[in-house]
Backbone of each chain as ProteinMPNN parsed JSONL, in Angstrom:
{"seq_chain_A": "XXXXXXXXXXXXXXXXXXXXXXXXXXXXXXXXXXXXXXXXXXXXXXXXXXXXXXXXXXXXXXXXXXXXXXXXXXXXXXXXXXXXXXXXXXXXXXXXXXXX", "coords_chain_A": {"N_chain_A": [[-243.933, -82.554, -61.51], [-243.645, -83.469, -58.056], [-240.429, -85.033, -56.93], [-240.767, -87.901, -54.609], [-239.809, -89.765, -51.238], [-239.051, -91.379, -48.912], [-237.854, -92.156, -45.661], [-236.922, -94.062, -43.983], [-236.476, -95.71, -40.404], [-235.753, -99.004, -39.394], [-235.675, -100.963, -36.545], [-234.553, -104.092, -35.41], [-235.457, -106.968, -34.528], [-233.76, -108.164, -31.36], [-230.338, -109.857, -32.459], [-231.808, -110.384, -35.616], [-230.836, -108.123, -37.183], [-229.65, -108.906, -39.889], [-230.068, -110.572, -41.286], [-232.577, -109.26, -41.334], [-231.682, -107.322, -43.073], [-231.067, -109.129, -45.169], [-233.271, -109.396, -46.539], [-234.116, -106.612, -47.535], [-232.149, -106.081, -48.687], [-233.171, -107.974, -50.976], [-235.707, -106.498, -51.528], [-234.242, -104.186, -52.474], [-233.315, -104.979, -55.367], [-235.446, -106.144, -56.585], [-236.242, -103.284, -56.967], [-234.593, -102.793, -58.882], [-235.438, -103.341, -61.306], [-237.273, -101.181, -61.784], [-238.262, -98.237, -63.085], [-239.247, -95.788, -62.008], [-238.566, -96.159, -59.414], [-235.823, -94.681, -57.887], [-233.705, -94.238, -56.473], [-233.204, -96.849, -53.693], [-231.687, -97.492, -50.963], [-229.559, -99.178, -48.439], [-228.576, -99.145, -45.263], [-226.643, -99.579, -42.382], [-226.083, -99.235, -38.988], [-223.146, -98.088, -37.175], [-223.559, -98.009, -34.362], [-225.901, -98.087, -33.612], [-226.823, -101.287, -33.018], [-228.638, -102.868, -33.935], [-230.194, -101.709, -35.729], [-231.261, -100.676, -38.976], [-231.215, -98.824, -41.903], [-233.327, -97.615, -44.52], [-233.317, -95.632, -47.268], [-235.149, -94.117, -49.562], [-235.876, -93.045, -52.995], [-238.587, -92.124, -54.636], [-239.848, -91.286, -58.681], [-242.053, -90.007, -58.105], [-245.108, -89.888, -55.858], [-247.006, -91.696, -56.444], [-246.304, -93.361, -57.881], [-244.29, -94.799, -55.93], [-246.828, -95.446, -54.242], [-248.01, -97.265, -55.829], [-246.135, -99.119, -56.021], [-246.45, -100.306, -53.201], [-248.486, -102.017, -53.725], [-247.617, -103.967, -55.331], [-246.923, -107.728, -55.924], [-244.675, -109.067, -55.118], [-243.666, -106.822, -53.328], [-245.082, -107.172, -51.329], [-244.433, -109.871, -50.086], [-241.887, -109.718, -49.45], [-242.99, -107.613, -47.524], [-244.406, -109.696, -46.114], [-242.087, -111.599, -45.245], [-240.403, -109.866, -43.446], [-241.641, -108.688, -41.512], [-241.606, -110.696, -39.359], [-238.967, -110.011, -37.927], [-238.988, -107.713, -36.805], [-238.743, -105.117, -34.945], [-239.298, -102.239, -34.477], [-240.657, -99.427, -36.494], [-239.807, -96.441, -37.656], [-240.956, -94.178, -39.404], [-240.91, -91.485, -42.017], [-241.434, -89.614, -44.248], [-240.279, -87.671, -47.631], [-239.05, -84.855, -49.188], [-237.574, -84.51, -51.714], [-235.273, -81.697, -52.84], [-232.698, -80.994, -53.786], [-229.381, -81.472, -54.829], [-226.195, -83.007, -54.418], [-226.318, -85.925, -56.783], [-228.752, -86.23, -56.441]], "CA_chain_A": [[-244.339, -83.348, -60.338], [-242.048, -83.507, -57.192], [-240.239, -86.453, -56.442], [-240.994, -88.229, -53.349], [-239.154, -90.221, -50.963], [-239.032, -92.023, -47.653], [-236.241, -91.837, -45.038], [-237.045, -95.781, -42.98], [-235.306, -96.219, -39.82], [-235.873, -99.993, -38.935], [-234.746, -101.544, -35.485], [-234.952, -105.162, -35.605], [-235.668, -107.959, -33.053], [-231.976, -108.618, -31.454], [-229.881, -110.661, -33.623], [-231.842, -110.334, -36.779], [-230.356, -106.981, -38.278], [-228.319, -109.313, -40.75], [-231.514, -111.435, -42.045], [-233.402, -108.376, -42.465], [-230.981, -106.199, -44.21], [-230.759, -109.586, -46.607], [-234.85, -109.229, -46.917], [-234.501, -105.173, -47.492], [-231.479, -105.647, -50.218], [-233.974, -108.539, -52.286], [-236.527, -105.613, -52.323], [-233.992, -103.337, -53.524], [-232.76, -105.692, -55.948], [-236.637, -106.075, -57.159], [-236.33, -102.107, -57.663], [-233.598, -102.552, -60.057], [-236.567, -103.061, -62.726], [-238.643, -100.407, -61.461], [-237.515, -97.242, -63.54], [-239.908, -94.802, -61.247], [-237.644, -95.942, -58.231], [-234.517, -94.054, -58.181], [-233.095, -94.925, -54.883], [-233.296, -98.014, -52.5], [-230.078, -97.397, -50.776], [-229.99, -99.983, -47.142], [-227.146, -98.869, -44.516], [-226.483, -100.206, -40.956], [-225.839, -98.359, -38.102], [-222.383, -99.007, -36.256], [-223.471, -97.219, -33.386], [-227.15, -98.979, -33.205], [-226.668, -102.544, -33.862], [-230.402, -103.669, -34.449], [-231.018, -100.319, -36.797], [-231.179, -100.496, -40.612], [-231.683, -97.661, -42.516], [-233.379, -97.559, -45.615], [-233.654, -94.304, -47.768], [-236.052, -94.639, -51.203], [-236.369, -91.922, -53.867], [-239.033, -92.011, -56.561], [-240.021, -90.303, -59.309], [-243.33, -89.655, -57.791], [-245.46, -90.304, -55.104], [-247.796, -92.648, -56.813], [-245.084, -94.803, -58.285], [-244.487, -95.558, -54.699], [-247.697, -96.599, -53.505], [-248.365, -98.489, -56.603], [-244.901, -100.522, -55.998], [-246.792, -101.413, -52.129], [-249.083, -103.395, -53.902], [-247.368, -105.114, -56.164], [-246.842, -109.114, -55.005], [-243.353, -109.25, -54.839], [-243.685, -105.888, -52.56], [-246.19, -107.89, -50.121], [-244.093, -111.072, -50.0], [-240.672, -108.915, -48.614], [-243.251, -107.393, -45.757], [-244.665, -110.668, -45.127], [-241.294, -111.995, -44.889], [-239.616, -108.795, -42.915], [-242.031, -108.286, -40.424], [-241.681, -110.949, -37.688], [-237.91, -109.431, -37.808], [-238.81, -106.188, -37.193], [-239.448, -104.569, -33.239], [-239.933, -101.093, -34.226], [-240.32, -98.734, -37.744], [-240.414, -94.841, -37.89], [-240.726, -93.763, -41.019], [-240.456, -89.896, -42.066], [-241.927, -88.825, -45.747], [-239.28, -86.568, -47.45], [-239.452, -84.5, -50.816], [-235.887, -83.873, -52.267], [-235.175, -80.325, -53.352], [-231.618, -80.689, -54.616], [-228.156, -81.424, -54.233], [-225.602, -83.894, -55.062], [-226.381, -87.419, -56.485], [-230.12, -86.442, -56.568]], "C_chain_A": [[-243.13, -83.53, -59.42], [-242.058, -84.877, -56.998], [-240.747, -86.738, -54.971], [-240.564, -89.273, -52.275], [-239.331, -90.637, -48.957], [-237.841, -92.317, -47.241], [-236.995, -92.862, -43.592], [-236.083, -95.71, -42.361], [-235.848, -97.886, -39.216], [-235.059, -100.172, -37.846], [-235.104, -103.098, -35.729], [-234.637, -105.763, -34.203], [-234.167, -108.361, -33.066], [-231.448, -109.872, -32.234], [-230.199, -110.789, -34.986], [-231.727, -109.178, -37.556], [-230.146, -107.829, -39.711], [-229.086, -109.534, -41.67], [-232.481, -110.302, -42.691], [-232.975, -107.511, -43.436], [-230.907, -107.037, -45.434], [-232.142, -109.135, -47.182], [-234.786, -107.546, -47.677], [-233.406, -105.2, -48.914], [-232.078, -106.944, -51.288], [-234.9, -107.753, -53.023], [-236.21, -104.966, -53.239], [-233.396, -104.04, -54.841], [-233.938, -105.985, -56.547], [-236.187, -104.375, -57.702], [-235.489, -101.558, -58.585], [-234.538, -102.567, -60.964], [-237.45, -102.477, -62.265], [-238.228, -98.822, -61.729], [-237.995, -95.503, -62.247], [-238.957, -94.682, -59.77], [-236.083, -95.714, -58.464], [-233.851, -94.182, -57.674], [-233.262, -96.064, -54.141], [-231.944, -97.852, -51.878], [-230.848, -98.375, -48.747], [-228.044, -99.291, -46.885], [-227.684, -99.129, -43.055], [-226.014, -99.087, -40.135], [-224.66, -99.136, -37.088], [-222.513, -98.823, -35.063], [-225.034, -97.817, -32.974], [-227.051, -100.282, -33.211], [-227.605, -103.088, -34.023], [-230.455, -102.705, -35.35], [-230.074, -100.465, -38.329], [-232.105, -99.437, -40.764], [-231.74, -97.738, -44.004], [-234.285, -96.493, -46.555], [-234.299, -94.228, -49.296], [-236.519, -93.09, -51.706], [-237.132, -92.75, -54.827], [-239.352, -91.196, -57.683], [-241.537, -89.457, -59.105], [-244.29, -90.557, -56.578], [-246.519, -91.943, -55.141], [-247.402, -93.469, -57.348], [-244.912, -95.628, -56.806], [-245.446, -96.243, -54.034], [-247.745, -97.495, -54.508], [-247.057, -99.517, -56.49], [-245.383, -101.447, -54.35], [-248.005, -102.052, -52.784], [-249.037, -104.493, -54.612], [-246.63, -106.643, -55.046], [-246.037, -109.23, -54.652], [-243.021, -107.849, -53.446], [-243.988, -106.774, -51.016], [-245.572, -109.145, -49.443], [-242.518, -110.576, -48.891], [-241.634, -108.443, -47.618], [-243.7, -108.234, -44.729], [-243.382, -111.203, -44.014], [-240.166, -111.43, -43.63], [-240.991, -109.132, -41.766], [-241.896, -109.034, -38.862], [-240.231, -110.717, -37.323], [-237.757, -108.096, -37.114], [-239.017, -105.63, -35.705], [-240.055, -103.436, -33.337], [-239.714, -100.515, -35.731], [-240.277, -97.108, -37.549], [-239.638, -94.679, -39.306], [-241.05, -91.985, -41.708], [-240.556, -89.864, -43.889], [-241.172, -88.044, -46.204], [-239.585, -85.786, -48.457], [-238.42, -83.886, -51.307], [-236.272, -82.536, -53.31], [-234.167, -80.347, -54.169], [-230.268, -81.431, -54.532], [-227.205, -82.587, -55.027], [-226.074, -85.651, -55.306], [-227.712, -87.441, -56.753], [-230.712, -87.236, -57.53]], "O_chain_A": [[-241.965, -83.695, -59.782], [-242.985, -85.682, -56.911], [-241.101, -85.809, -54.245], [-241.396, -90.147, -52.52], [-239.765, -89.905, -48.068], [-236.897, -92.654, -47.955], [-237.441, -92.424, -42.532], [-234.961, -95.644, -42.862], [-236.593, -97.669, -38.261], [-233.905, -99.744, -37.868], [-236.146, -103.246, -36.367], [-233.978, -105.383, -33.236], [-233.472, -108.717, -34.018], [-232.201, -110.787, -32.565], [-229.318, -111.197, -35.744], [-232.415, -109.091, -38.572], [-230.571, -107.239, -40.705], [-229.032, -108.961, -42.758], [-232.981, -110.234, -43.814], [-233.613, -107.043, -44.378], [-230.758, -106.514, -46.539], [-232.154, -108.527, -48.253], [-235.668, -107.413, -48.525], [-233.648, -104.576, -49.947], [-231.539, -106.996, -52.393], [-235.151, -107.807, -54.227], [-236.797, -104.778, -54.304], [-232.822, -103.149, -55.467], [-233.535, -106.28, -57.672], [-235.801, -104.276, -58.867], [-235.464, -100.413, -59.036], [-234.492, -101.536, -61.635], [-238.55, -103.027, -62.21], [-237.888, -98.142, -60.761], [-237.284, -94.568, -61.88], [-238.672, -93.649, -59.165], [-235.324, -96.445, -59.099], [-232.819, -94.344, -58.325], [-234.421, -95.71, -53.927], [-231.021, -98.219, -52.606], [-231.922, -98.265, -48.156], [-227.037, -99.095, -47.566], [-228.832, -98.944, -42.653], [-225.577, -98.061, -40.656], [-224.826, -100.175, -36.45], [-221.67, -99.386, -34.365], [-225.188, -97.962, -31.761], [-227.796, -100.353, -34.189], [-227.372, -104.236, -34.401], [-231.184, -103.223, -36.195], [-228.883, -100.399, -38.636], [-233.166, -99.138, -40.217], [-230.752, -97.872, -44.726], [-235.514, -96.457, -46.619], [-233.457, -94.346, -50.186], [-237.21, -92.256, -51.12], [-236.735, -93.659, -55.557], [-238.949, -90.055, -57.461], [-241.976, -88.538, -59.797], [-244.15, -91.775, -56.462], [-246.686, -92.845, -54.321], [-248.056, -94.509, -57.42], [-245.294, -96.779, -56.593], [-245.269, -97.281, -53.395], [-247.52, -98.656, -54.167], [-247.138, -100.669, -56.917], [-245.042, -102.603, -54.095], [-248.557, -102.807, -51.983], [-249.754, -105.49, -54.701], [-246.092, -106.617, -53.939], [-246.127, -109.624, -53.489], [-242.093, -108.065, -52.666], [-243.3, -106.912, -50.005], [-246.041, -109.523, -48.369], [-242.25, -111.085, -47.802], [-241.25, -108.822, -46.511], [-243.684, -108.143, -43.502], [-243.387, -111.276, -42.785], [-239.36, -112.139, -43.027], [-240.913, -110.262, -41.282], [-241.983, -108.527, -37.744], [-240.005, -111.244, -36.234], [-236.699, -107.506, -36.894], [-240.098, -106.143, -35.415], [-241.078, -103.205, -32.692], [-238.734, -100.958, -36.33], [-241.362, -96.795, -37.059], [-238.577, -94.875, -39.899], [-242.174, -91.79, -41.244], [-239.582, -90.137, -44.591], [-240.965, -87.205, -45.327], [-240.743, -86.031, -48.794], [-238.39, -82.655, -51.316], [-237.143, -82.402, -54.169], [-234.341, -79.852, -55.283], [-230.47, -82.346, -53.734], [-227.516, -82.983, -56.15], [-226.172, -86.469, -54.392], [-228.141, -88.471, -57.274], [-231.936, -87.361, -57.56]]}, "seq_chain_B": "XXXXXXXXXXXXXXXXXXXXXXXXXXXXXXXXXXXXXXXXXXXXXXXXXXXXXXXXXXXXXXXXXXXXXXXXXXXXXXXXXXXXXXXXXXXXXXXXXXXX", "coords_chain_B": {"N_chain_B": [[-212.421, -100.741, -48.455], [-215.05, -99.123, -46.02], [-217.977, -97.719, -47.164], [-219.194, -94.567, -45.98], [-221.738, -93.144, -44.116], [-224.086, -90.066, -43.492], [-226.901, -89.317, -41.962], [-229.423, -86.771, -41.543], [-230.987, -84.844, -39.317], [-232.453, -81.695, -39.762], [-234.024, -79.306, -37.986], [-235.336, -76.305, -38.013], [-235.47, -72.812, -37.071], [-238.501, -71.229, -36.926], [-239.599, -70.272, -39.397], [-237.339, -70.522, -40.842], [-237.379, -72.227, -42.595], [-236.656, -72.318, -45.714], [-234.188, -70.611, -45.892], [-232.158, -71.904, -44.446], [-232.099, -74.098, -46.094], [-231.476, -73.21, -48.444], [-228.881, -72.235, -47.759], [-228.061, -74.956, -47.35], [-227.64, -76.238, -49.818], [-226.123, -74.608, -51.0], [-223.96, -75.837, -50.052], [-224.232, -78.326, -50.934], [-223.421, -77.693, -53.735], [-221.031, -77.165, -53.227], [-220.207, -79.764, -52.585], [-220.018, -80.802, -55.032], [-217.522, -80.352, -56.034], [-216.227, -82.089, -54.71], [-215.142, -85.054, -55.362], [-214.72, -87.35, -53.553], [-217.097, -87.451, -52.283], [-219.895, -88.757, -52.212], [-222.938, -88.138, -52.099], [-225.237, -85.87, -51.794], [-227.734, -84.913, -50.244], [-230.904, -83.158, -50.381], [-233.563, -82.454, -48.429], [-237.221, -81.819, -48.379], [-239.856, -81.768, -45.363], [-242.86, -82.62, -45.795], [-244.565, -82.956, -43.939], [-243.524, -81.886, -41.554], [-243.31, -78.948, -40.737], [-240.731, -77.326, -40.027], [-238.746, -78.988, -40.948], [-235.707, -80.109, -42.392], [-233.743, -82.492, -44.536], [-230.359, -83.833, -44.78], [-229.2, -85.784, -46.34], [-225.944, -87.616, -46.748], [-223.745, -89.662, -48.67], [-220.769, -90.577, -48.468], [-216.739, -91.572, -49.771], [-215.483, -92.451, -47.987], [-214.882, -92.45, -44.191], [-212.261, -90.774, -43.682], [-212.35, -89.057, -45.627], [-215.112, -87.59, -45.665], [-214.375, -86.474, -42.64], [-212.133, -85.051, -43.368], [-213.565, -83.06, -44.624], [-215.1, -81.438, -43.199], [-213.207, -79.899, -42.079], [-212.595, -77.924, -44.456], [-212.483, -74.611, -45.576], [-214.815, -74.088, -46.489], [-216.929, -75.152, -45.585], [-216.482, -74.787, -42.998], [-217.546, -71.94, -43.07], [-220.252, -72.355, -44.253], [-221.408, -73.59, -41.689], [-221.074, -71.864, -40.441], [-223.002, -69.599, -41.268], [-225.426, -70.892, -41.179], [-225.526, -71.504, -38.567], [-227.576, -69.696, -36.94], [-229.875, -70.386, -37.766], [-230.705, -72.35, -37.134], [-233.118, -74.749, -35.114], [-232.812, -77.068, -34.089], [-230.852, -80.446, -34.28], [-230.536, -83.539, -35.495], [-228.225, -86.31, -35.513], [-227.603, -89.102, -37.31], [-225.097, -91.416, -38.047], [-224.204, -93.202, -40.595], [-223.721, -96.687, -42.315], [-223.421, -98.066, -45.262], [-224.825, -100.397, -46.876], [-225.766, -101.379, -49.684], [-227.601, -101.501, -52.185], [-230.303, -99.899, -54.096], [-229.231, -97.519, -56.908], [-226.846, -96.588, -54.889]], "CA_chain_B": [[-212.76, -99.332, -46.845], [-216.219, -98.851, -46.348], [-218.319, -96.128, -47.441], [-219.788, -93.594, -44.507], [-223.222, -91.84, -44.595], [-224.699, -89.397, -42.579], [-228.471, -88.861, -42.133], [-229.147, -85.808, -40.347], [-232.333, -84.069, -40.01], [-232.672, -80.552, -39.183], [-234.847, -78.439, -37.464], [-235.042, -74.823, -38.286], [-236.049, -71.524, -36.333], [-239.699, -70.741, -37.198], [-239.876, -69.564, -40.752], [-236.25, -70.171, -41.642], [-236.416, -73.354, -43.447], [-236.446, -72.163, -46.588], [-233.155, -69.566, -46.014], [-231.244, -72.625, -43.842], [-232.547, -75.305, -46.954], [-230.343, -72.177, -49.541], [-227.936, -72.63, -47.247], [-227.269, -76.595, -47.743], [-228.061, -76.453, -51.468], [-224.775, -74.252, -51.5], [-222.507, -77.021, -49.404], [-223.799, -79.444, -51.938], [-222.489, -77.381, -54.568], [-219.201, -77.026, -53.108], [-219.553, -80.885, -52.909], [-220.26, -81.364, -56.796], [-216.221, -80.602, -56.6], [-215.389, -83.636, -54.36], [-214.885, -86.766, -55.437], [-215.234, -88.774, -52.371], [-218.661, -86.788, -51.991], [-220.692, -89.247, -53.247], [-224.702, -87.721, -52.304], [-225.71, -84.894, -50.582], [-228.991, -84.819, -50.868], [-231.521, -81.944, -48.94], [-235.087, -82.848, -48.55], [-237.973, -81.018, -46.804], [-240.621, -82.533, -44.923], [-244.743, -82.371, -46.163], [-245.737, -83.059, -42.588], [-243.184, -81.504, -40.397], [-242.762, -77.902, -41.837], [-239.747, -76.888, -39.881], [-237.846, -80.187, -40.906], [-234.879, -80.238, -43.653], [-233.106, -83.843, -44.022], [-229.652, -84.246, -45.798], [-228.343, -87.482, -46.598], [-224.405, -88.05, -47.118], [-222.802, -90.861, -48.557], [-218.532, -90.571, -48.744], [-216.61, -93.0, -50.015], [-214.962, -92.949, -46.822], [-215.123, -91.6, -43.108], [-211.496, -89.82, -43.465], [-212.851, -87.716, -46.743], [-216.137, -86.641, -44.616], [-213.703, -85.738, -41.615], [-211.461, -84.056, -43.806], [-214.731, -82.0, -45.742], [-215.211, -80.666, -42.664], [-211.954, -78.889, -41.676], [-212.394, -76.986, -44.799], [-213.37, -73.338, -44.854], [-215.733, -73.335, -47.511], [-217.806, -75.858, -44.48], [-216.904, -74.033, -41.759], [-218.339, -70.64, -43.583], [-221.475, -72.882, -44.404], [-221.847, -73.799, -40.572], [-221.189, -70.465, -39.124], [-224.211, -68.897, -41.79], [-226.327, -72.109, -40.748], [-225.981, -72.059, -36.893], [-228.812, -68.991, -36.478], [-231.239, -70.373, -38.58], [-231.18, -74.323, -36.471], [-233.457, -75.137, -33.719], [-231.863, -78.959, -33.473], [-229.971, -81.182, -34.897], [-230.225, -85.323, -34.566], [-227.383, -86.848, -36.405], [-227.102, -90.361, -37.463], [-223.733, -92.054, -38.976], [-224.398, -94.836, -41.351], [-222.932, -97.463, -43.267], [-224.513, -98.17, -46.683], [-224.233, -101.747, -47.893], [-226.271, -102.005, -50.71], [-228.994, -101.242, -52.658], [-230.435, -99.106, -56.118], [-228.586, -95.932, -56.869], [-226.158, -96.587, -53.876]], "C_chain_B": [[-214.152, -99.166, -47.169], [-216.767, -97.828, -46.672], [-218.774, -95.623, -46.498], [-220.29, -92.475, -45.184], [-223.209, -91.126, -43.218], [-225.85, -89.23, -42.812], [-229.17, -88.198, -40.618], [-230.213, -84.836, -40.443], [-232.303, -82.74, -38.891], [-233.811, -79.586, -38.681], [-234.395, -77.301, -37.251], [-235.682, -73.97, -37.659], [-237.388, -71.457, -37.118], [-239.552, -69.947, -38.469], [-238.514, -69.699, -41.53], [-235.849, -71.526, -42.344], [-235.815, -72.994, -44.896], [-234.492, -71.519, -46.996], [-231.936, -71.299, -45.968], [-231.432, -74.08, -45.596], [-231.41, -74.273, -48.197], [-229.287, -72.701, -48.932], [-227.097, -74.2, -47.798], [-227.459, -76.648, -48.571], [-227.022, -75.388, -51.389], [-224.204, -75.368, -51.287], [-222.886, -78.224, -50.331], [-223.267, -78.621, -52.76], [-221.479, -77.278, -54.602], [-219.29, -78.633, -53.384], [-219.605, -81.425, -54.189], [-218.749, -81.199, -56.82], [-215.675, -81.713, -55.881], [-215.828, -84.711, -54.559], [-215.403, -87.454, -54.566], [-216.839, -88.053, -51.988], [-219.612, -87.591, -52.763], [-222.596, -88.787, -53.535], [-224.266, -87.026, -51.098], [-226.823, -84.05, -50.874], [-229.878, -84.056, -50.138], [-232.745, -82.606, -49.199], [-235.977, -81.815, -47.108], [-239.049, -82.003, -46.348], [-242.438, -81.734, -45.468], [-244.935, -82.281, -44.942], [-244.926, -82.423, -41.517], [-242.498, -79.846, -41.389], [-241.628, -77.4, -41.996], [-238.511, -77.559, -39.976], [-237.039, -79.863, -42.563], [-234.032, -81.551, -42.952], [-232.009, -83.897, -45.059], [-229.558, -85.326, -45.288], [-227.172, -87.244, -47.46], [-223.545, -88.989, -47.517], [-221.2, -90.3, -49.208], [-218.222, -91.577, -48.873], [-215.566, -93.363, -49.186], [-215.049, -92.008, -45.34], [-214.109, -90.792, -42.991], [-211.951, -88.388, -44.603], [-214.102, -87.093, -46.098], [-215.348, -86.138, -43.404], [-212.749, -84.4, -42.27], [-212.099, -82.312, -44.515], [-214.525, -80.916, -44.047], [-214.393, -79.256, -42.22], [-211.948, -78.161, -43.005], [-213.011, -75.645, -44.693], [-214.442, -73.003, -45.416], [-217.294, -74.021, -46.476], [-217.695, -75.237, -43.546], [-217.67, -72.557, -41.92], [-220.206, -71.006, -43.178], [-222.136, -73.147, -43.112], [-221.771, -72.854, -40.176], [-222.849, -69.832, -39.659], [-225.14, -69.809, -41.083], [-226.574, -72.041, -39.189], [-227.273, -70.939, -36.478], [-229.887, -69.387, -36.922], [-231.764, -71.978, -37.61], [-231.486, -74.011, -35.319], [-232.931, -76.236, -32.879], [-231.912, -79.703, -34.787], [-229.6, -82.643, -34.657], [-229.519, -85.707, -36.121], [-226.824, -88.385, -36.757], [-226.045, -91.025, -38.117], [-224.301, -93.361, -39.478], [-223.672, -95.612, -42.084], [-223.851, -98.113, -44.343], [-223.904, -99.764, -46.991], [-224.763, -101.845, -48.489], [-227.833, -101.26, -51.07], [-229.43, -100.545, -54.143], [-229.929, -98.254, -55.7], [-227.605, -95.846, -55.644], [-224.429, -95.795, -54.677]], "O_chain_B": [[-214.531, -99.07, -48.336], [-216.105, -96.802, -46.517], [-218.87, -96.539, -45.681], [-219.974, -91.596, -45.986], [-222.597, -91.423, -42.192], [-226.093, -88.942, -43.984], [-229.366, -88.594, -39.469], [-230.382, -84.109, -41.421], [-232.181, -82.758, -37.667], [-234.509, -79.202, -39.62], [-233.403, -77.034, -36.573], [-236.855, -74.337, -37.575], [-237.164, -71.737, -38.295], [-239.347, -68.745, -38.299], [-238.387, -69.174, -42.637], [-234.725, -71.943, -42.625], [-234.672, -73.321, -45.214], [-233.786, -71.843, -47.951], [-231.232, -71.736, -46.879], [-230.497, -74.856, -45.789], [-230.527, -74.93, -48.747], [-228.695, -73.629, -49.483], [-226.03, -74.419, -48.371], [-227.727, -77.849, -48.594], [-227.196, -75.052, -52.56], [-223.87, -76.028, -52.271], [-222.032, -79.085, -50.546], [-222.062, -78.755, -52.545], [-220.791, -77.256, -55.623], [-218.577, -79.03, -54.305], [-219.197, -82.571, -54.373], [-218.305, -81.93, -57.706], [-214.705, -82.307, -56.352], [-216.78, -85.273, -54.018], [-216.428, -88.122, -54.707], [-217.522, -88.654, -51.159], [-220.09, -87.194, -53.825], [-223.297, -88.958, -54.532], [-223.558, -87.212, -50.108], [-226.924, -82.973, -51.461], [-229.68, -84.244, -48.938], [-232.887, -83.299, -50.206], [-235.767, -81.405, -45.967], [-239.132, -83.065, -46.964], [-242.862, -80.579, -45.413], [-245.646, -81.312, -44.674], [-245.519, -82.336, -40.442], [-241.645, -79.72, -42.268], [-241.142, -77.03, -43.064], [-237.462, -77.182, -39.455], [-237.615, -79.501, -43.589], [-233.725, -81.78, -41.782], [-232.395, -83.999, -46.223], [-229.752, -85.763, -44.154], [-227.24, -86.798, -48.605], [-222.566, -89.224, -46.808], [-220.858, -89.754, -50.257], [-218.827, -92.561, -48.449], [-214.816, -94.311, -49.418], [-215.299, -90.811, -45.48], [-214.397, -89.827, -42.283], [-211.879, -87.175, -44.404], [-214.033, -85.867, -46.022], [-215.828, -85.054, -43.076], [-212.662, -83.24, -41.87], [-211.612, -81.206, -44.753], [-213.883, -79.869, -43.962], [-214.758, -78.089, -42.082], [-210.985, -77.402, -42.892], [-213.923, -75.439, -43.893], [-215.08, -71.984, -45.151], [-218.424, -73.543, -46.58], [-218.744, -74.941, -42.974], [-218.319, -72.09, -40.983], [-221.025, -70.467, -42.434], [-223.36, -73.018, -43.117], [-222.55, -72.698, -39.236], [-223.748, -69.612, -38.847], [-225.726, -69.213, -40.179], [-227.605, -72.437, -38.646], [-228.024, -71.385, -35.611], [-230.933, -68.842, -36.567], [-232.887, -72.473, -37.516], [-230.822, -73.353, -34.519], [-232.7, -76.375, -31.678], [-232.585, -79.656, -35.817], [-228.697, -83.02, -33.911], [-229.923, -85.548, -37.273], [-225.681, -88.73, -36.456], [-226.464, -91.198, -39.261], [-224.74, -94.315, -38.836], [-222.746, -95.003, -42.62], [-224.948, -98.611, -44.089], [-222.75, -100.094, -47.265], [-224.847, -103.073, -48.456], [-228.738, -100.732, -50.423], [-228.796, -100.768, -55.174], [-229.912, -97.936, -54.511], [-227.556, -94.664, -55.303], [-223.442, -95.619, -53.963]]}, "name": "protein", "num_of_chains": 2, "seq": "XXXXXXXXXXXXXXXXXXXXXXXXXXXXXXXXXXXXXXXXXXXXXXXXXXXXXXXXXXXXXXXXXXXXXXXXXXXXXXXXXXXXXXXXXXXXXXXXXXXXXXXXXXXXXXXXXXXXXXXXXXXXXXXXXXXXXXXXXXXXXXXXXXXXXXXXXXXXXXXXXXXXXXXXXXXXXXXXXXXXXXXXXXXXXXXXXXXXXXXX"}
């Protein structure tokens, strides 16, 4: 089964980058006990200053949806979203390389 | 010193993802010998066919400046430049998260 992975660029409403990057590292900090997720990695942009970037490997595609409905999932988008101005989000499917 | 990503998604000539996707699945292998190379990860896209996406984290912005000036990268970019239609390149800064 291929892994599967999402490549999140968040912009956030001015001034709250800071607040949501704390909201985005509690999720990943939930996906410390979630063996299927392999990645949560959050990084800032010094060159955007509203844009967080957050890049998620799992071990499968259906590990991922089943982690958006768990409660603790639902409670980080309640909490993230009136932060948020804009999302594009980009589906990925890792082939190889270092770190994979 | 902070760490410094890159997330850089490529777009390939009409039929050449696969060749240009060989391509960067060498330059990670050269980076399995550096150290400060911490991920260099390739991914293709399900929904965009002609899309390949690495992701870079270094464990600093002089060891990614320095990767470049070598020749075993500039080889890798000269084979690489016929096969790319475009090239959007984002610099990031990683603070946190799983598998970081």
């Amino acid at each position: 089964m291929s892994k599967f992975g999402m490549n999140v660029k968040f912009t956030a409403k001015e001034g709250q980058r800071d607040a949501l990057a704390q909201i985005l590292l509690g999720a990943a900090a939930v996906a410390e006990g979630v063996p299927d997720c392999e990645k949560y990695i959050i990084s800032v942009s010094d060159t955007e200053p509203d844009v967080i970037w957050v890049y998620e490997i799992w071990s499968n595609a259906e590990a991922h949806q089943a982690s958006l409905d768990q409660e603790a999932s639902k409670a980080s988008i309640r909490q993230a979203m009136p932060l948020i101005a804009g999302v594009e989000s980009c589906q990925i499917r890792p082939v190889g390389g270092k770190g994979l």
